[in-house]
VMD Tcl script that draws the C-alpha trace (Angstrom):
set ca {
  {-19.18 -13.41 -16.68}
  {-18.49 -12.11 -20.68}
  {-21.44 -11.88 -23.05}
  {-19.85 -14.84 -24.20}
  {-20.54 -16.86 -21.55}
  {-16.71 -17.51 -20.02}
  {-16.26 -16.70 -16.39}
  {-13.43 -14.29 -15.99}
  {-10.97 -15.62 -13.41}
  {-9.32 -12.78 -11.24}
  {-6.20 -12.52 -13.13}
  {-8.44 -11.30 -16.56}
  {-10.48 -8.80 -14.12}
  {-7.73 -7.05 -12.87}
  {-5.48 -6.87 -16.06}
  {-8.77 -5.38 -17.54}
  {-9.20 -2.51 -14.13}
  {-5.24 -1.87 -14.43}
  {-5.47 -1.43 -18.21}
  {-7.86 0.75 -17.53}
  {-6.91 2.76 -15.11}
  {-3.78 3.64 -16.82}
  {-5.43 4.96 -20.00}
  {-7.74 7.32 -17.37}
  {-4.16 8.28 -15.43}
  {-2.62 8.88 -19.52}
  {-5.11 11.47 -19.59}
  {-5.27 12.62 -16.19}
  {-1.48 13.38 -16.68}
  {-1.54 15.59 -19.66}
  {-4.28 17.97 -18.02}
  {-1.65 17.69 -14.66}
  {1.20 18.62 -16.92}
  {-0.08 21.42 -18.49}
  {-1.79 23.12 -15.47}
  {0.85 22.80 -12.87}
  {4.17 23.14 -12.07}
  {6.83 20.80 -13.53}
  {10.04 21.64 -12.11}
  {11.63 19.03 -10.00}
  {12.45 19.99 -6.59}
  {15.29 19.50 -4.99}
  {16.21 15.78 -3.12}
  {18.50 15.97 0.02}
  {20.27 12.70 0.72}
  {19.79 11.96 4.24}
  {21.34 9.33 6.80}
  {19.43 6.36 9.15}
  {18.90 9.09 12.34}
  {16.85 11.13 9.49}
  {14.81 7.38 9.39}
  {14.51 7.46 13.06}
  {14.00 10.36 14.03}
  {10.76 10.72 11.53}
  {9.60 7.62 13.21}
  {9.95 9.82 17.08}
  {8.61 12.88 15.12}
  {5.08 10.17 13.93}
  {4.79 8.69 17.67}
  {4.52 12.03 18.82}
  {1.73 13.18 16.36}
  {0.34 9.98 17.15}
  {0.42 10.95 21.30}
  {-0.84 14.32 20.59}
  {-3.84 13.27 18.54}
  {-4.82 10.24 19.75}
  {-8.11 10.28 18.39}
  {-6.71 9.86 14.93}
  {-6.11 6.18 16.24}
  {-9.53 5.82 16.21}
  {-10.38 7.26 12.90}
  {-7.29 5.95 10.72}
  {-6.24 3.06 12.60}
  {-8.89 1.23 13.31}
  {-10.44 1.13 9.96}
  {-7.10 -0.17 8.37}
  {-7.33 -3.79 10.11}
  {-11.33 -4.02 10.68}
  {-11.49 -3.86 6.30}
  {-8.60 -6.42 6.48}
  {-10.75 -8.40 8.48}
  {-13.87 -7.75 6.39}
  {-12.00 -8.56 3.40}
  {-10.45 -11.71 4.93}
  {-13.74 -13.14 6.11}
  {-15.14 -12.57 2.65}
  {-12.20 -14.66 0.81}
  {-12.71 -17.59 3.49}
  {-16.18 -18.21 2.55}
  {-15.69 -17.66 -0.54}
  {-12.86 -20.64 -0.95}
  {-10.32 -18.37 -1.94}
  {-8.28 -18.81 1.49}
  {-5.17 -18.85 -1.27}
  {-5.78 -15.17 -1.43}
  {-5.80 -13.95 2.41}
  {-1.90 -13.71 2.52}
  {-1.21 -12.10 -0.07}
  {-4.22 -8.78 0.88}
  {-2.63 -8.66 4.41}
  {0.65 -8.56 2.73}
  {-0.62 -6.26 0.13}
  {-1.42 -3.52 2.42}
  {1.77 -2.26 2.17}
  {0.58 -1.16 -1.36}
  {-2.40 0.79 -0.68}
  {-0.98 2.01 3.01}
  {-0.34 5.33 1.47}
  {-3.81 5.98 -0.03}
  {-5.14 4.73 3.57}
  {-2.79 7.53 5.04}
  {-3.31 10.27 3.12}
  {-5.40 11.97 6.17}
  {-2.55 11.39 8.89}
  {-0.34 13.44 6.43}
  {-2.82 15.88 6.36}
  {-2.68 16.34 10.38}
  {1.12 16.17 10.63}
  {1.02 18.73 7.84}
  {-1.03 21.11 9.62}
  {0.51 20.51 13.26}
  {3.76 21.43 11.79}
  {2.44 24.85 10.73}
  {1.32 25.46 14.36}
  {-2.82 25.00 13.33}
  {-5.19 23.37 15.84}
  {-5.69 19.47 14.80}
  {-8.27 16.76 15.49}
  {-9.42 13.70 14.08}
  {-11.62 15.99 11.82}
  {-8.68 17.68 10.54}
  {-7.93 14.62 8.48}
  {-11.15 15.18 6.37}
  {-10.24 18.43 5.43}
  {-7.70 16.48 2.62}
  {-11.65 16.01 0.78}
  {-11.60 19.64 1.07}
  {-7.66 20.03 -0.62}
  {-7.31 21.54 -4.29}
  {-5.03 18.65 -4.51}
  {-7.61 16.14 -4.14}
  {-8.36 14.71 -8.14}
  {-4.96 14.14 -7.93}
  {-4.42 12.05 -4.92}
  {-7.68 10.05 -6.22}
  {-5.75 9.43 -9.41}
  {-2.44 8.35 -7.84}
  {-4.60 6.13 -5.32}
  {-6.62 4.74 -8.00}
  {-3.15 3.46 -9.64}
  {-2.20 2.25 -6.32}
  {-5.20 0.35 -6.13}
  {-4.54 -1.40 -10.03}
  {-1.29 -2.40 -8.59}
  {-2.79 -3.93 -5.54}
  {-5.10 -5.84 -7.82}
  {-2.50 -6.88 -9.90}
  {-0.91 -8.07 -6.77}
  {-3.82 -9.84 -5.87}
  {-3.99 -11.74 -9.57}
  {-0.43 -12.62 -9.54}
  {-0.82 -14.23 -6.49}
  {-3.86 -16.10 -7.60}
  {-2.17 -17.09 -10.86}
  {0.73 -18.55 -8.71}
  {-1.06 -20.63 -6.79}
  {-3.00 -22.24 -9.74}
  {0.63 -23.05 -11.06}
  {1.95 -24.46 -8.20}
  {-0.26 -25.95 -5.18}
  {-3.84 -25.92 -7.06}
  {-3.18 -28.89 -8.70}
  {-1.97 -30.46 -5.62}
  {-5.64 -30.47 -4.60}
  {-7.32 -30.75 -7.88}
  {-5.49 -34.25 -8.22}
  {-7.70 -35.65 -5.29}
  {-5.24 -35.03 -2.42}
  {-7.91 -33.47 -0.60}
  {-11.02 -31.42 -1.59}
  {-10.89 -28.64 -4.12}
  {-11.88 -26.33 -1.48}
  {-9.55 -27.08 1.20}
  {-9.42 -26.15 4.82}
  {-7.14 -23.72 6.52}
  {-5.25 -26.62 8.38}
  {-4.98 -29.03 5.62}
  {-3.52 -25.44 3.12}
  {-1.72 -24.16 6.16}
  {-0.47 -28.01 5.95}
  {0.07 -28.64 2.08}
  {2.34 -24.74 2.23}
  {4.72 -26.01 4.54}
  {5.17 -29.70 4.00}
  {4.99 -30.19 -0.07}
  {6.95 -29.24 -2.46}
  {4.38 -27.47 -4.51}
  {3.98 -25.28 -0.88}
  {7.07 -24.13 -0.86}
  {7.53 -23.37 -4.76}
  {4.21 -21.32 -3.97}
  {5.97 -19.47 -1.23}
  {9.14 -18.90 -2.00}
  {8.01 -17.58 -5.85}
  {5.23 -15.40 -4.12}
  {7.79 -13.90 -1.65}
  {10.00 -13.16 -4.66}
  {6.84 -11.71 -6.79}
  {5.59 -9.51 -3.77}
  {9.09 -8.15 -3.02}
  {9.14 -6.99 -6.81}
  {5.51 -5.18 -6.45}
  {6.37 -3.83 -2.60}
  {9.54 -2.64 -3.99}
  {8.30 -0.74 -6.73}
  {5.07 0.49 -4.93}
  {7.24 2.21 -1.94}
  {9.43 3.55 -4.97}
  {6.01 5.33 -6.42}
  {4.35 6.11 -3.70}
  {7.22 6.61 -0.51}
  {6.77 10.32 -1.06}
  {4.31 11.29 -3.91}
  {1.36 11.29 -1.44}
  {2.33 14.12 0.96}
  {4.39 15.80 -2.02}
  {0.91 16.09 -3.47}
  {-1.02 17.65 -0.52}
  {2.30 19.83 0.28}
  {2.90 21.30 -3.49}
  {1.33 22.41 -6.77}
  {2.66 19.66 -8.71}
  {1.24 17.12 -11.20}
  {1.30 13.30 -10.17}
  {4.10 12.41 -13.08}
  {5.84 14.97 -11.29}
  {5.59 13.60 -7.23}
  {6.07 10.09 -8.68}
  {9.41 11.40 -10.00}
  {10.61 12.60 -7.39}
  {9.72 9.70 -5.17}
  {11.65 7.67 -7.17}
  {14.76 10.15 -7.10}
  {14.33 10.32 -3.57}
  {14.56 6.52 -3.61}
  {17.63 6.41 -5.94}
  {19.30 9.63 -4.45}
  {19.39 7.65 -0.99}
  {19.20 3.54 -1.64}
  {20.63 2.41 1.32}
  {18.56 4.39 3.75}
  {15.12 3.89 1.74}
  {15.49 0.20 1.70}
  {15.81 0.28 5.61}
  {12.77 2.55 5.28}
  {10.89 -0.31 3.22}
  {12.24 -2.62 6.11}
  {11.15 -0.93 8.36}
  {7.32 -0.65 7.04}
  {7.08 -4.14 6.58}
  {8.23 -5.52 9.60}
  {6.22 -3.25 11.60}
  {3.17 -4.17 9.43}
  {3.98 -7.60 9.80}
  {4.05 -7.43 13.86}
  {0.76 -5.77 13.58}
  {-0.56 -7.67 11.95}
  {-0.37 -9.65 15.43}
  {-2.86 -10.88 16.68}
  {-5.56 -10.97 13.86}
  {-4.40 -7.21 12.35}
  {-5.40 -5.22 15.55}
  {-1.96 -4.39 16.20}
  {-2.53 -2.20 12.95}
  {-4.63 0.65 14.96}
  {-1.28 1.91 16.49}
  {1.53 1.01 13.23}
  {-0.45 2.78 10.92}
  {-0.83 5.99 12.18}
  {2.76 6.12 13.52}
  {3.95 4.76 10.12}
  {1.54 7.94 8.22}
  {2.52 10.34 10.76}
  {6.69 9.53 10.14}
  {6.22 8.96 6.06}
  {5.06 13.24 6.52}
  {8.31 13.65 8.29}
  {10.64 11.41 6.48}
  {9.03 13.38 2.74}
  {9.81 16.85 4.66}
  {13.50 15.95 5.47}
  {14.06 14.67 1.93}
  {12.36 16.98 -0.22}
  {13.90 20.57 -0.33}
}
mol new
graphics top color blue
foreach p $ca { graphics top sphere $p radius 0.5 }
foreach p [lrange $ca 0 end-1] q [lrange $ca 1 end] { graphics top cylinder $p $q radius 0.2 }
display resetview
């Protein structure tokens, strides 16, 4: 609540985080840009075997440290859970799609450890689960802080876009006395498919979250483990993500594909399915950035 006395909805809170996080990044940037190395590197165009073999090359990190299961995977779908508990009592069941959806945005921050262990396993070094804490240990680390806390603004923005759709579409479905303000997940699960103010929520949130899943795998496909990998400033691995992405467009949209429907079927049953996609997904993003980035 303002000194004023209005209660900020969600949409207000997060434009006011993402503004500013992007003034902190501004300045983040020039100290990047004049202490590090600016020249772009090189982008290889590569084919759909370069996809899938990166995703063999992750399932093998994955079977040779399976403890990183443990340590990465298991915390990705237990804070979905935590988070998705806390929106259903607080009435904002509206909301739960769109985080387990939105995990595709801040799945690169979440990974940043499983690059680290591919990273060192390809240099021949001994890994563990512990090896993925050594990334708090990396000279690279204000910088993957300040790329993940941009990820997070976008995710939030996300999350208010969503929210502002459905007050434009099926909140005043219930607000007119259909059923209660705060409604249950059968009679929402119910209203989403069956009215017409459902499926204009639906269809335009699909269309909105494409946009921001788009542009977040654009960002942040590559920047992550170009970041732990290289002396560069964030402008700089952003850049080159996005070459990467408009160097090869056909393969990196299977890529995006490829992320979402496997974080889509584990999401099945009730996000668990998570402990095993996102370390193989980490694990093959490392591989994938290697084969691209010369």
């Amino acid at each position: 609540m303002s000194r004023t006395g209005h209660i900020r909805n969600p949409f207000e809170i997060a434009v006011q985080g993402f503004t500013s996080a992007v003034s902190d990044a501004g300045e983040a940037a020039v100290r990047d840009h004049e202490a590090l190395s600016t020249a772009p590197p090189v982008v290889r165009r590569i084919t759909p075997q370069d996809l899938w073999q990166s995703l063999r090359e992750g399932a093998a990190d994955l079977g040779a440290v399976r403890d990183d299961v443990l340590f990465i995977g298991l915390i990705y779908p237990l804070a979905g859970l935590v988070f998705s508990r806390f929106l259903f009592s607080e009435n904002l069941l509206p909301l739960a799609f769109p985080l387990v959806a939105g995990f595709a945005i801040v799945g690169p921050v979440a990974a940043v450890g499983l690059y680290e262990i591919s990273r060192r396993r390809e240099r021949g070094e001994p890994v563990n689960w512990l090896t993925a804490m050594k990334v708090f240990q990396s000279e690279a680390l204000s910088r993957v802080l300040w790329l993940g806390v941009l990820m997070l603004a976008l995710f939030s923005l996300w999350m208010a876009s969503a929210w502002g759709i459905y007050q434009m579409t099926l909140a005043p479905f219930f607000a007119n006395g259909v059923t209660s303000a705060a409604p249950s997940l059968a009679a929402f699960t119910g209203a989403v498919f069956e009215t017409p103010q459902g499926w204009a929520m639906a269809i335009t949130g699909i269309i909105v979250g494409g946009v921001f899943a788009t542009f977040a795998m654009a960002v942040s496909a590559l920047s992550f483990p170009m970041l732990l990998d290289r002396k560069v400033s964030v402008p700089t691995a952003v850049t080159t993500s996005l070459r990467a992405c408009a160097a090869n467009p056909g393969v990196m949209a299977l890529w995006g594909l490829v992320v979402a429907g496997l974080l889509a079927a584990g999401s099945i049953p009730l996000l668990f399915g998570l402990i095993f996609v996102v370390p193989v997904l980490g694990h093959a993003t490392w591989h994938l950035y290697r084969k691209i980035v010369g």
